[in-house]
C-alpha positions in Angstrom: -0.4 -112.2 65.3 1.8 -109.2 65.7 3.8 -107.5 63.4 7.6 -106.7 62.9 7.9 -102.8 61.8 10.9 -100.9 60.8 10.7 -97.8 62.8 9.1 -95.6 60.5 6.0 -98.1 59.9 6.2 -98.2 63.7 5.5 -94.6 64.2 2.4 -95.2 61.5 1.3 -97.6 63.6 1.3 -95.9 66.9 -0.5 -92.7 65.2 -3.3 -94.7 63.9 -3.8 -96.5 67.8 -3.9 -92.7 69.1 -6.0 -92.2 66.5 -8.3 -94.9 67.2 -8.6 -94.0 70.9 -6.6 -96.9 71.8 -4.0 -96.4 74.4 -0.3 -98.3 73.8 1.7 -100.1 76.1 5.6 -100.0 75.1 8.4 -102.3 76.7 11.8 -103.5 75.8 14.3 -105.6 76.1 16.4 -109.0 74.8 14.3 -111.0 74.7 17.0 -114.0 73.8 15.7 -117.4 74.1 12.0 -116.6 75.0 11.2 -118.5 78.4 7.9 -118.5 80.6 9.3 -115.7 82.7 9.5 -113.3 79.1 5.3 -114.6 78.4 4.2 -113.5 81.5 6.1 -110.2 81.5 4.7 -109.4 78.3 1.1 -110.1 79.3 1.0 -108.3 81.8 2.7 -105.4 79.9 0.1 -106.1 77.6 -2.6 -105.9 80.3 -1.8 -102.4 80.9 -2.7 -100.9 77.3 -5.1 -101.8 74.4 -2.5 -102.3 72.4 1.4 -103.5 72.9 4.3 -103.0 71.3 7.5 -104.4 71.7 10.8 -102.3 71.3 13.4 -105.6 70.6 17.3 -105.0 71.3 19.5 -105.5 67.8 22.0 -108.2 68.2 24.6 -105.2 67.9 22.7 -103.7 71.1 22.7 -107.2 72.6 26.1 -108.2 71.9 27.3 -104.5 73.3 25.5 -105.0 76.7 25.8 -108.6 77.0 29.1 -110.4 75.9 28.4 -113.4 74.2 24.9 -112.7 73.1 22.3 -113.1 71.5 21.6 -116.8 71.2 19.2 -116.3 68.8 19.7 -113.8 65.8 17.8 -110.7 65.8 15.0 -111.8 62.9 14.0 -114.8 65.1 14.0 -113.0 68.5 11.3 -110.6 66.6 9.8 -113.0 64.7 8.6 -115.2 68.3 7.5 -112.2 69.9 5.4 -111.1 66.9 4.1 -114.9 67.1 3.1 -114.4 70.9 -0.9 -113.5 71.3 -0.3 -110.3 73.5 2.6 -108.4 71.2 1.1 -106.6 68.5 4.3 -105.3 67.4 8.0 -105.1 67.6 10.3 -102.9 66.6 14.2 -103.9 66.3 16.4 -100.5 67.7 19.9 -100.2 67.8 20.4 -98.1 71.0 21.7 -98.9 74.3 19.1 -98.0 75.4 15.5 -97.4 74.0 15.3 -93.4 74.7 15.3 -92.6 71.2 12.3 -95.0 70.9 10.2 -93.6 73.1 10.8 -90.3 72.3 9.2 -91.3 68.7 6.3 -93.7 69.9 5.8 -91.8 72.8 3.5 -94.7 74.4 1.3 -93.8 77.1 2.5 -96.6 79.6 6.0 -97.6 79.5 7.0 -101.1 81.4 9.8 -102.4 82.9 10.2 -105.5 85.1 10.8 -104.9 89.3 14.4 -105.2 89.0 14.7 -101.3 87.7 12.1 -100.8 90.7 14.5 -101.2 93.7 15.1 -98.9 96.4 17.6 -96.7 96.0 18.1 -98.3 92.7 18.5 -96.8 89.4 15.7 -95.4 87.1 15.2 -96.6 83.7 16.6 -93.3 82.0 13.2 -93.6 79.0 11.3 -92.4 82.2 11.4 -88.9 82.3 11.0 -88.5 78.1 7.9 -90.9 78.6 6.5 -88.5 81.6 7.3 -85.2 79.4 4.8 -86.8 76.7 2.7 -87.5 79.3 2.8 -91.3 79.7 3.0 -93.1 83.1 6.1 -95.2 83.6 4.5 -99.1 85.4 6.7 -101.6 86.8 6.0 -105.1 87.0 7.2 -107.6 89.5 10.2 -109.5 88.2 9.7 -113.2 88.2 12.7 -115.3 90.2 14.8 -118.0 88.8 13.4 -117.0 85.5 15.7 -116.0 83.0 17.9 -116.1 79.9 21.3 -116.3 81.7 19.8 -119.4 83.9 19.1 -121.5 81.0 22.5 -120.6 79.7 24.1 -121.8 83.0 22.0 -124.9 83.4 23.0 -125.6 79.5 26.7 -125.1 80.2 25.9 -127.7 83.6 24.7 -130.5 81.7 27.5 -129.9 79.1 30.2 -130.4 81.8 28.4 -132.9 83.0 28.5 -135.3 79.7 32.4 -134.3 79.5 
């Protein structure tokens, strides 16, 4: 089971991996109400590294980038992912965006799901501060009709549905 770290004990953590020879896999995101299409992702992510950890979106973050969000409060969201087999850490940031968490952690692969991988499309901007500390940036394919704002919808559905 994984562990939820403050930032500092994060940083500890990720020292004595490097230490240890083994390489770290760093992703981020929401992660509000945890569905199949999240499990995957994060397997795979954690395929990629000996270790993972898991930089988790504050519900301030959250709530800034998605109105109405999160579901689930930001303890819980970090307390499943700790729970899940393949995360063997999380860290809670308050950014927009998780720049200032890689630059500490400075992982040596960095994930993101396919939908920052389009053509022409934008780049995740933690890319080039994880390639000037010499990580890789990977991107894994995005799973369809798998997400947090579907169940939301199909929630709202049966709701209107009963009324």
């Amino acid at each position: 089971m994984g562990q939820v770290l403050t930032l500092e004990a994060a940083l500890a953590w990720r020292l004595a991996q490097a230490e240890a020879g083994r390489s770290v896999a760093l992703t981020n995101g929401h992660f509000d109400l945890l569905h199949v299409g999240h499990v995957r992702y994060l397997q795979a992510v954690r395929a990629l590294g000996d270790a993972l950890i898991v930089g988790l979106n504050s519900d301030a973050s959250t709530a800034a980038r998605k109105p109405g969000r999160p579901i689930v409060p930001q303890e819980e969201r970090a307390e499943l992912l700790a729970a899940l087999g393949c995360v063997d850490a999380v860290v809670i940031f308050d950014d927009l965006t998780a720049e200032r968490l890689v630059d500490v952690l400075r992982p040596d692969i960095y994930a993101k799901g396919g939908d920052w991988n389009r053509p022409g499309g934008p780049r995740p901007p933690e890319a080039p501060i994880v390639e000037r500390h010499g990580g890789r940036v990977a991107f894994l394919p995005y799973l369809p009709d798998r997400s947090t704002t579907l169940i939301i919808q199909r929630i709202r559905a049966l709701q209107s549905d009963r009324y």
